[in-house]
C-alpha positions as CSV (number, residue, x, y, z in Angstrom):
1,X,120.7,105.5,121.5
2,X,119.2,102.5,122.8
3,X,120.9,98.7,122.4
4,X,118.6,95.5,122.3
5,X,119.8,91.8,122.6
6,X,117.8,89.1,122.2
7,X,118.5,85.7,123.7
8,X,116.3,82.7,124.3
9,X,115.9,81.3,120.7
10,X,117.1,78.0,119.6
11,X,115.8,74.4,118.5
12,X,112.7,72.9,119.7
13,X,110.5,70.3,118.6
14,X,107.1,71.0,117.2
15,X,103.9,72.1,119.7
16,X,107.0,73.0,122.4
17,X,107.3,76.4,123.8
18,X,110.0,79.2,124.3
19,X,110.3,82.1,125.6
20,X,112.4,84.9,123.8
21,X,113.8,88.0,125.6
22,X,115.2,91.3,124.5
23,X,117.0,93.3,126.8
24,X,117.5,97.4,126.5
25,X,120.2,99.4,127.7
26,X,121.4,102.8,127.0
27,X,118.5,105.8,126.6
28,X,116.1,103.5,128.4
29,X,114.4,106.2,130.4
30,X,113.3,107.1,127.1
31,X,109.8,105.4,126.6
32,X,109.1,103.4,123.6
33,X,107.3,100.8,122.2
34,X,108.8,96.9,121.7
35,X,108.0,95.1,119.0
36,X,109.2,91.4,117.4
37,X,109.3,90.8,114.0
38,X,110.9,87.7,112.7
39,X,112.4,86.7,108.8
40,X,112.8,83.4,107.8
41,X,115.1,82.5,104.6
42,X,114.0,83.9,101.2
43,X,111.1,85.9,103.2
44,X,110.6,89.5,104.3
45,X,110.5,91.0,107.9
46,X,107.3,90.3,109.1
47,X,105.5,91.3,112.0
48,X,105.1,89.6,115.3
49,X,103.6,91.5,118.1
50,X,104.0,94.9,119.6
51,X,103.8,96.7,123.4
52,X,103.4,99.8,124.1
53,X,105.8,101.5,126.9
54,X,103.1,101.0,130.0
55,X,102.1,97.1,128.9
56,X,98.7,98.5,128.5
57,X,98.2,98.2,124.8
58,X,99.4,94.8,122.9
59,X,99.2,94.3,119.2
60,X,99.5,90.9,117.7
61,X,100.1,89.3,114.2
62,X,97.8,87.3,111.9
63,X,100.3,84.6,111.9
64,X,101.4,83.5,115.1
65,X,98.0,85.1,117.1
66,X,97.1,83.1,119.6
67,X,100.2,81.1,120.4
68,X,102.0,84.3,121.4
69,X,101.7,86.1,124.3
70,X,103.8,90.0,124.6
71,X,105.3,91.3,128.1
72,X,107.9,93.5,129.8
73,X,109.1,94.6,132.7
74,X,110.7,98.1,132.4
75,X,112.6,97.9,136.0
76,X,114.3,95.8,134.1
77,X,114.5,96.8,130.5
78,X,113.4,94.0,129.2
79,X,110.4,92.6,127.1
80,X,109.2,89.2,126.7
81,X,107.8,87.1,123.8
82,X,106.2,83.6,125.4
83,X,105.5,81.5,122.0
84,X,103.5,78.1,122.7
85,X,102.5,75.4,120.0
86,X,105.3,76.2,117.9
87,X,105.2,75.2,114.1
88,X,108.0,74.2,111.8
89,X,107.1,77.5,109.6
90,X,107.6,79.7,113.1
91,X,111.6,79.1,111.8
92,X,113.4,82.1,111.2
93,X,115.5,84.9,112.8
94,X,113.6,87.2,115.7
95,X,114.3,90.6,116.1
96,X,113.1,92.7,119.0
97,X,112.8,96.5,118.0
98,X,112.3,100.1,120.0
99,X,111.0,103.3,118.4
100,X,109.2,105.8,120.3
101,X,106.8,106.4,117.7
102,X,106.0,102.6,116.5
103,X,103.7,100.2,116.4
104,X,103.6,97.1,113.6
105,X,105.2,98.6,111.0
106,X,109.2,97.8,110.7
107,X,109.7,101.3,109.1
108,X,108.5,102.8,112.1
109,X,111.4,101.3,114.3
110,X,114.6,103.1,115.2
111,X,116.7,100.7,117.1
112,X,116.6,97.3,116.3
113,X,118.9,93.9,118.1
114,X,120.7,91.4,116.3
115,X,117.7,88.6,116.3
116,X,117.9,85.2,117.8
117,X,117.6,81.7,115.8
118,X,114.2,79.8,116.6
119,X,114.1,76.4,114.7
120,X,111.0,74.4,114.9
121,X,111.7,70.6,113.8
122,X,108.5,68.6,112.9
């Protein structure tokens, strides 16, 4: 089993920044790929952006491509998603999620974390 928590979401004016992070524990040694997907209200999961284990390989969304920027640092389990320019429609809930055999698909996913609010006020 692997657990993710997310933290660094919350309310920030339009065209600010943050930067969300989602932090593994359990079967880390396990290696997997990190996504973020993110569902605003009335509206399916949709994907974000996606790492593979060894950073090499990145994978980013129509929607926020761009303005997004994917990282982690497995010494510490945790993976990054740096989001700049941010519009009032980036609102919703962000999930990080680990599967071995993923990529931007939310299917493909095994564990996923809670999600953290982002609100973007124009």
């Amino acid at each position: 089993q692997v657990q993710l928590v997310e933290s660094g979401g919350g309310l920030v004016q339009a065209g600010g920044s943050l930067r969300l992070s989602c932090a593994a524990s359990g079967r880390t040694s396990i290696t997997y790929v990190t996504g973020w997907f993110r569902q605003a209200p009335g509206k399916e999961r949709e994907f974000v952006a996606t790492i593979s284990w060894s950073g090499e390989n990145t994978y980013y969304g129509d929607s926020m491509k761009g303005r997004i920027t994917i990282s982690r640092d497995n010494a510490n389990g945790t993976v990054y998603l740096r989001m700049n320019s941010l519009k009032p429609e980036d609102t919703a809930i962000y999930y990080c999620a680990a599967g071995k055999w993923a990529w931007d698909t939310a299917r493909e996913y095994e564990y996923w974390g809670q999600g953290t609010q982002v609100t973007v006020s124009s």
